[in-house]
C-alpha positions in Angstrom: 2.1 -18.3 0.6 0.8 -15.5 -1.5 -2.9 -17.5 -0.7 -5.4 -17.8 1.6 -8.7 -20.1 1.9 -11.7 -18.1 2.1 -14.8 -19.5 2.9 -17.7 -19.2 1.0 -21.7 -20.1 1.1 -20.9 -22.8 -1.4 -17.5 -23.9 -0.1 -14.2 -22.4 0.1 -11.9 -20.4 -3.1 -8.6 -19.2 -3.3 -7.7 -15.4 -3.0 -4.7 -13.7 -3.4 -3.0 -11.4 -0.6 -2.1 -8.7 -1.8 0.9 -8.2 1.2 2.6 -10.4 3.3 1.0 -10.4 6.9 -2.7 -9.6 6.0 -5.4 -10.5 8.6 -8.4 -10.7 6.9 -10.8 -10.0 10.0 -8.9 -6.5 10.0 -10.4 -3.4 8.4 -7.3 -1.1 7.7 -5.8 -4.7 6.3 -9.0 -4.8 4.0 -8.8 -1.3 2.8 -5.0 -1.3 1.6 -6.0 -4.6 -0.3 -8.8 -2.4 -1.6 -7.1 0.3 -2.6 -3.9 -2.2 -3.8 -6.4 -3.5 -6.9 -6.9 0.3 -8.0 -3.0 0.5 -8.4 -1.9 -0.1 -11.9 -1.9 -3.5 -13.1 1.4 -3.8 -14.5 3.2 -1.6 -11.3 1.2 -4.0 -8.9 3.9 -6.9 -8.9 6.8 -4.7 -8.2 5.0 -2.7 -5.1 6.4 -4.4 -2.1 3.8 -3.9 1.1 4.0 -5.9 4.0 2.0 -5.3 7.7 4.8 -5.0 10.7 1.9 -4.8 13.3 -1.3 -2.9 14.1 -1.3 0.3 11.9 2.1 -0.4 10.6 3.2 -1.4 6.8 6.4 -1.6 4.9 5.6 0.0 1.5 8.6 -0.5 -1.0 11.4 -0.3 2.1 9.6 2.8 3.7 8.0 2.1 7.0 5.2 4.1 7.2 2.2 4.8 10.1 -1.9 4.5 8.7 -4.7 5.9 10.9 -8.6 6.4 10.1 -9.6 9.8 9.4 -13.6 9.6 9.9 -13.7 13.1 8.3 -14.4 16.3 9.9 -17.3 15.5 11.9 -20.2 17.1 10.3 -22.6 15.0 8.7 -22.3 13.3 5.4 -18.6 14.5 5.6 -17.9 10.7 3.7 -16.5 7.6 4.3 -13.7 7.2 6.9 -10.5 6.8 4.3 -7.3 5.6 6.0 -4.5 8.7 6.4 -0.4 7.5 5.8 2.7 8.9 7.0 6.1 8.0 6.4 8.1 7.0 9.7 11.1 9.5 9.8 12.5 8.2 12.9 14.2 5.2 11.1 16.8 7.1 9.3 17.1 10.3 11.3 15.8 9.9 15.2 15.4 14.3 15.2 13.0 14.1 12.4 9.9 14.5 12.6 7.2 12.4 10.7 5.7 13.5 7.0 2.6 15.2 6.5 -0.3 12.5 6.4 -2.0 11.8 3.1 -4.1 9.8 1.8 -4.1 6.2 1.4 -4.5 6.0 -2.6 -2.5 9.0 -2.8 0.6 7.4 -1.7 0.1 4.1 -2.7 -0.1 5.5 -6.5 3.0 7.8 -5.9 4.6 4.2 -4.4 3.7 2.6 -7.7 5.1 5.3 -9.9 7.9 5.3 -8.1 8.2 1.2 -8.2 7.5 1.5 -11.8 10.0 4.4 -13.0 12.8 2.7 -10.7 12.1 -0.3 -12.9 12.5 1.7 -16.1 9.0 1.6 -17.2 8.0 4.6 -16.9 7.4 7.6 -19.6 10.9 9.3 -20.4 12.4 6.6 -18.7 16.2 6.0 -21.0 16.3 2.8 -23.3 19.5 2.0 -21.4 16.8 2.0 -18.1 14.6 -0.1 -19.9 16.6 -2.7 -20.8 15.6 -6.0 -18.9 17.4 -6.9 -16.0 19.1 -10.6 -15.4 
């Protein structure tokens, strides 16, 4: 179910998941639902995420790695923001892992993505954008 009881002072409400295996005792989980509602409305439905285990998601097919980067250490360096990297290893065992980048980062490139494969997006052909059955 794409729902979850949450319990509230006055009783309990219904909130949406935003990706299949949330836990929503865990932080990282938390923060991609977070930073899932800044993604594009209309590209939200077609992003595909789903948690494989501690630290590991499944954006759109690509299995990728998140870790906490606290920030450089000095004070007031910000708020921790979670770091992604695609997992390489999957397709091509020699390969080594992608560049880390920010959470938001990829989940907007993710979306784009979602959204121009779906023929939504700017420049996109009419024959893309014709519905599909």
């Amino acid at each position: 179910s794409r729902y979850t009881k949450t319990a509230v002072a006055d009783g309990s409400i219904l909130r949406p998941l935003y990706f299949e295996g949330a836990e929503a005792g865990d932080p990282m989980d938390q923060m991609v639902t977070l930073h899932l509602l800044a993604v594009d409305k209309e590209a939200l439905p077609q992003l595909k995420v789903r948690k494989l285990g501690a630290g590991r998601y499944e954006i759109d097919g690509r299995h990728v790695s998140m870790r906490w980067n606290i920030g450089s250490g000095a004070p007031g360096a910000g708020d921790p923001q979670i770091l992604v990297s695609e997992d390489r290893e999957q397709a091509d065992p020699g390969a080594s892992a992608d560049e880390a980048q920010p959470l938001a980062t990829y989940l907007a490139s993710a979306a784009n993505v979602a959204v121009a494969l779906g023929g939504r997006a700017p420049g996109a052909p009419a024959v893309a954008r014709i519905p599909q059955e």
